[in-house]
C-alpha positions as CSV (number, residue, x, y, z in Angstrom):
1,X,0.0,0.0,0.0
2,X,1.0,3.4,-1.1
3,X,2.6,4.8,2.6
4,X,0.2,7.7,1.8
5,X,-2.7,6.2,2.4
6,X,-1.3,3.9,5.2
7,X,-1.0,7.0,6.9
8,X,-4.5,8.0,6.4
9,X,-5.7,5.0,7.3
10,X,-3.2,4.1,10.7
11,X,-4.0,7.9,11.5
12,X,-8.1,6.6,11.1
13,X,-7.5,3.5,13.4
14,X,-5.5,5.1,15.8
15,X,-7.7,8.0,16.7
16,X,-4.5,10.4,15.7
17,X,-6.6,12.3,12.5
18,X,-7.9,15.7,13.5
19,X,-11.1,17.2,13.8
20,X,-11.9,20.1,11.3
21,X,-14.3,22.5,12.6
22,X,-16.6,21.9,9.8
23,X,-17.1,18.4,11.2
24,X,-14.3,16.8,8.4
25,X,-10.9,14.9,9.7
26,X,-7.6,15.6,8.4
27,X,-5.2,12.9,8.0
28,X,-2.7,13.5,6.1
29,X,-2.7,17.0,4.6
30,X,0.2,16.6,2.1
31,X,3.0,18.6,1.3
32,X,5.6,18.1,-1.4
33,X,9.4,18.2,-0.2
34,X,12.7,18.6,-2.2
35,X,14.4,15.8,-0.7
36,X,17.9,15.8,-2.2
37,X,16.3,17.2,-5.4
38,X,13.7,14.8,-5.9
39,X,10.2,15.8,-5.1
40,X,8.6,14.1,-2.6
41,X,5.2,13.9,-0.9
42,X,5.0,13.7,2.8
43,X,2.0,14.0,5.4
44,X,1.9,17.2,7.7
45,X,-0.3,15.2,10.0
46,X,1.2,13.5,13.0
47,X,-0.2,11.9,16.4
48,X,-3.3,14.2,15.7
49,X,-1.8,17.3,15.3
50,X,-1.2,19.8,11.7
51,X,2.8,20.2,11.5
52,X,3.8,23.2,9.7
53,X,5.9,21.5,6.8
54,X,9.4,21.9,8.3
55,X,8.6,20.0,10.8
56,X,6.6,17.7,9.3
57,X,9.7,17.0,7.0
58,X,11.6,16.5,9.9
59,X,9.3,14.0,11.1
60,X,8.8,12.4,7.9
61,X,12.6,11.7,7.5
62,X,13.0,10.1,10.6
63,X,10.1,7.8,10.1
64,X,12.3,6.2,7.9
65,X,9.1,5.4,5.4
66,X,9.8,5.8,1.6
67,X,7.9,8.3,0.6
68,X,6.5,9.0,-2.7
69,X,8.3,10.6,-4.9
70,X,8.2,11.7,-8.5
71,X,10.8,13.6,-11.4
72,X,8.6,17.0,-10.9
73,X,6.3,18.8,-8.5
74,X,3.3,18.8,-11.3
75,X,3.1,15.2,-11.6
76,X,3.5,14.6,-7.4
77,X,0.7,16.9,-7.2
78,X,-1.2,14.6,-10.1
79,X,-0.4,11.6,-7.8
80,X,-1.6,13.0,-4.5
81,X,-4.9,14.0,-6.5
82,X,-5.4,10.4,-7.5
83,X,-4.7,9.1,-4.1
84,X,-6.9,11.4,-2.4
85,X,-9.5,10.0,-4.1
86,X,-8.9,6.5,-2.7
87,X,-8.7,7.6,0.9
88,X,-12.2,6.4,2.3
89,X,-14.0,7.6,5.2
90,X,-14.7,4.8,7.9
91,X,-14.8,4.6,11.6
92,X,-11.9,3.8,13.9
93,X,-13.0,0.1,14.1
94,X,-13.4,-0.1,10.3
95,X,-9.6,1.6,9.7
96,X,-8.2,-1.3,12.3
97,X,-10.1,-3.8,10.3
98,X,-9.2,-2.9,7.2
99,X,-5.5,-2.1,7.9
100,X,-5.7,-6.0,9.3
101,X,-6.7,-7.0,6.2
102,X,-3.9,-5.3,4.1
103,X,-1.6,-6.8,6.2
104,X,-2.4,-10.2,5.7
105,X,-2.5,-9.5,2.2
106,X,-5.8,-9.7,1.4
107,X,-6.7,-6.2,-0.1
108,X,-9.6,-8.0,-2.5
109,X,-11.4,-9.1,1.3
110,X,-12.2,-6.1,1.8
């Protein structure tokens, strides 16, 4: 799974998105990084708080994930588009499920 959207979705089961005042979650809010000249897309969301993007950079090196990258900005920013549009809104319990799921590696389960 695209580390992305397991962020969304670990962010969903572990009660770590935040709450929008328009009643919508946040889970992810993506930014796009130069890291060592390659564009890359990184979440500004961690353990249920909005990072401004230097820190969220910070944070996302040290996860030591592998996140997306791409050769320019325009076609990250085509990429995020497309997986924003997979990222599903479900309960905590659901997220925990279905993050089970993935891991086995039965994506079609669910």
């Amino acid at each position: 799974m695209d580390p992305i959207l397991e962020h969304h979705y670990r962010n969903l089961a572990e009660g770590k998105a935040v709450q929008n005042e328009d009643g919508s979650v946040s889970t992810v809010y993506t930014a796009q990084i130069d890291v060592d000249g390659t564009p890359t897309l990184i979440p500004t969301v961690w353990d249920g708080q909005i990072l401004d993007v230097e820190e969220a950079a910070q944070r996302a090196q040290q996860s030591g994930i592998k996140w997306p990258t791409a050769p320019s900005h325009q076609e990250l920013r085509s990429y995020d588009e497309k997986l924003h549009e997979e990222m599903r809104p479900m309960s905590q319990e659901e997220a925990q499920r279905f993050l089970e799921v993935i891991r086995a590696g039965k994506r079609d389960a669910y």
